[in-house]
N, C-alpha and C positions, 0 to 999 in steps of 0.2 A: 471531470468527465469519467462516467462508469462506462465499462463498455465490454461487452465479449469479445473473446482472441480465444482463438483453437486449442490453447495450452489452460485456458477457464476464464478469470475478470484481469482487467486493466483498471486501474482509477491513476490518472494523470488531473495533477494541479499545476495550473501555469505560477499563478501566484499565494501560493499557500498562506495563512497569517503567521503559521509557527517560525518562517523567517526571518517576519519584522520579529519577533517578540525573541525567540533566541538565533541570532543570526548563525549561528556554527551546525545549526541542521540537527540537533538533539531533539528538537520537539516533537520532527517526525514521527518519531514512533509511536507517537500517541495515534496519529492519522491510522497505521500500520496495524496498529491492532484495535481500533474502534473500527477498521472496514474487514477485517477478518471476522472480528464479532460479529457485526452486522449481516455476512455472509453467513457463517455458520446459524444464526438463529432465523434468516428467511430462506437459507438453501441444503441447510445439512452439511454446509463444507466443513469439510477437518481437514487444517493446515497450516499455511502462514501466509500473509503478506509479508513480501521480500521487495524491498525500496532500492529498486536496481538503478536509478538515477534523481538525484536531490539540485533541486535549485539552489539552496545555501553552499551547494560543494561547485559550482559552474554549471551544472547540469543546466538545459532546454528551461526542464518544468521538474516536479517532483511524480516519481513513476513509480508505482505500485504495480507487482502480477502476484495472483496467487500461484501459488504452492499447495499441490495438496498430499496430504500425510501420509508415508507410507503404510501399508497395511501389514501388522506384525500377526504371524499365526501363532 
């Protein structure tokens, strides 16, 4: 699920595959930063996705929000 929140995107996975394949939640990050990419190149975003709850860790579902970068003068 992609989805807007007042703070910018949300993407929540109930059942990710990078569980079954590395159960201890490392794969994540792959997700993390293929949907920051993917941001950045159809919104202009500059920032991070930040995996504030992981299914391999107990978590619901695996939960992504953007972060966007601060702006240095």
């Amino acid at each position: 699920e992609l989805r807007p929140v007042p703070e910018g995107v949300e993407v929540r996975m109930a059942e990710p595959l990078s569980v079954r394949a590395l159960p201890d939640g490392t794969a994540c990050d792959f997700y993390g930063a293929a949907y920051g990419e993917l941001l950045r190149r159809l919104t202009r975003f500059e920032g991070a996705m930040l995996h504030e709850s992981c299914r391999a860790r107990g978590g619901e579902a695996c939960l992504w929000r953007s972060a966007a970068a601060e702006i240095y003068e």
